[in-house]
Backbone as CSV, one residue per row, in Angstrom:
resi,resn,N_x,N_y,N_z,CA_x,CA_y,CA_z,C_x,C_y,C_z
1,UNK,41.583,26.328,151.589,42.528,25.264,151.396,41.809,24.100,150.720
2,UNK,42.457,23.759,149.507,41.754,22.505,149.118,42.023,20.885,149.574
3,UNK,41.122,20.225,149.395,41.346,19.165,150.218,40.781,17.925,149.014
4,UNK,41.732,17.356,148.554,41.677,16.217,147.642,41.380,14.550,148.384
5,UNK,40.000,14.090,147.901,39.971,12.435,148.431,40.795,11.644,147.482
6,UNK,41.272,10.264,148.203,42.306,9.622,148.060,42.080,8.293,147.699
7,UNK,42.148,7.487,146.888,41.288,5.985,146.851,42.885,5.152,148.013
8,UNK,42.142,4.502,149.017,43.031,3.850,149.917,42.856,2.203,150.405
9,UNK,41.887,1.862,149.564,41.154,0.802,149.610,42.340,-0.441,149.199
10,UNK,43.528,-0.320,148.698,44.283,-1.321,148.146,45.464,-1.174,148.859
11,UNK,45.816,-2.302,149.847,46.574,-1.752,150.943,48.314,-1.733,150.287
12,UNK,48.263,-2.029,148.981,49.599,-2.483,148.825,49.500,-1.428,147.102
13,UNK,49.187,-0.661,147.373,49.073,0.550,146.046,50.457,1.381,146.176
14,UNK,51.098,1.088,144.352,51.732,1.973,144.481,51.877,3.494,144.700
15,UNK,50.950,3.713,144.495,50.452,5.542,144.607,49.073,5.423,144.744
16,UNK,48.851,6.896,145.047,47.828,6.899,145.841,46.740,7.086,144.544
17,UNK,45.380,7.440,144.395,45.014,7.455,143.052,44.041,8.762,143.717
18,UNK,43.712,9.976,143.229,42.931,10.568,143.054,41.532,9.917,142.400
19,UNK,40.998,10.359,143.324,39.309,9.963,143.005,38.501,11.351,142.902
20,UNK,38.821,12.652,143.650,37.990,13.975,143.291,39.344,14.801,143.052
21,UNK,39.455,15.593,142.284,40.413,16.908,141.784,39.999,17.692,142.745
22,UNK,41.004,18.492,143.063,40.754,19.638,143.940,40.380,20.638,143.576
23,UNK,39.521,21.640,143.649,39.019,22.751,142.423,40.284,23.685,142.365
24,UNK,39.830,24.471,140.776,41.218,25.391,140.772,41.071,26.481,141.215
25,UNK,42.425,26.855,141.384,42.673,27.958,142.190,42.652,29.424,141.225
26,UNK,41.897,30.803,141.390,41.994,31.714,140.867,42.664,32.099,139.967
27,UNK,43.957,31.825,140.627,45.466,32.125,139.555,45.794,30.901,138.449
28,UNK,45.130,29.778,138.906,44.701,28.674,138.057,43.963,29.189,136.529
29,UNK,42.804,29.694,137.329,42.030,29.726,136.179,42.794,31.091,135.270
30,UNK,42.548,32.247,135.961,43.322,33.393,135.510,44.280,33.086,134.345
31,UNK,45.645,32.142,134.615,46.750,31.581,133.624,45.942,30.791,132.256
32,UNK,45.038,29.937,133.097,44.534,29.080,131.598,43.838,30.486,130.663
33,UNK,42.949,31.061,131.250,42.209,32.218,130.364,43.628,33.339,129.473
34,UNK,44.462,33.792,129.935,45.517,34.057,129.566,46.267,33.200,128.685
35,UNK,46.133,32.253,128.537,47.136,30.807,127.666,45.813,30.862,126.660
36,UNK,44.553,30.993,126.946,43.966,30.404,125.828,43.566,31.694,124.882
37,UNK,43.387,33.130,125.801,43.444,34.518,125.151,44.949,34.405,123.868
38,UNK,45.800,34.237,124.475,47.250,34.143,123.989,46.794,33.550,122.448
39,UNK,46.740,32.027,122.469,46.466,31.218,121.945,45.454,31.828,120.269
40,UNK,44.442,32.525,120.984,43.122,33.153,119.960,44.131,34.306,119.097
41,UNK,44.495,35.236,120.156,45.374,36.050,119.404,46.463,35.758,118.298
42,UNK,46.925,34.993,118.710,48.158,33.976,117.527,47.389,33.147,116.277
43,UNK,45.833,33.097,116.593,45.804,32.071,115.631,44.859,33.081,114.285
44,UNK,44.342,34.940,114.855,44.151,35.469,114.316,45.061,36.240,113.300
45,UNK,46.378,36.506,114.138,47.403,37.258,113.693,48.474,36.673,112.167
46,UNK,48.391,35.222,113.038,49.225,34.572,111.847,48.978,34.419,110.348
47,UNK,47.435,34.288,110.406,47.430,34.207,108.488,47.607,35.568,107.939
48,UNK,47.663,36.300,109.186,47.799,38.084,108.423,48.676,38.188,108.235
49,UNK,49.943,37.419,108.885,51.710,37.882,108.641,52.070,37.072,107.610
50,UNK,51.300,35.861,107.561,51.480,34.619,106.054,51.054,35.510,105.009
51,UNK,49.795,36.253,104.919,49.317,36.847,103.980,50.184,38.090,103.541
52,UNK,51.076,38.965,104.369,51.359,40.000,104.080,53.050,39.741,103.609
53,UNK,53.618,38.097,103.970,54.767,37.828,103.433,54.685,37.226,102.593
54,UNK,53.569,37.014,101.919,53.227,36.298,100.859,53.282,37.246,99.567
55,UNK,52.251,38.239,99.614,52.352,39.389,99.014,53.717,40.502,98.593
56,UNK,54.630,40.366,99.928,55.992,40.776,99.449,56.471,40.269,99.104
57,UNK,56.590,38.956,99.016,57.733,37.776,97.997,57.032,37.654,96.650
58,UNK,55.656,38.189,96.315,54.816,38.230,94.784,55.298,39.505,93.823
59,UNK,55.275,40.693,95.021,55.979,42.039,94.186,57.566,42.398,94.085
């Protein structure tokens, strides 16, 4: 269970302020590696589909 500290020092704070992040959680990290895999894949794929609709609108 993670457990986040709290800055409480200002008795009249509208919100509370994070002072340490709570570490992430497995499925945390898992999603970002997946979003950023995603991400690599799209940015390889796309000049190949620019390139290959490029080439059919030339012939």
């Amino acid at each position: 269970m993670a457990v986040r500290v709290f800055d409480l020092t200002e008795p009249q704070a509208h919100g509370l302020t994070v002072v340490e992040a709570a570490p992430r959680r497995r499925q945390d990290v898992r999603r970002l590696k997946r979003r950023w895999a995603i991400y690599g894949l799209l940015s390889l794929v796309a000049p190949f589909l620019v390139a290959v609709a490029a080439i059919g609108v030339v012939r």
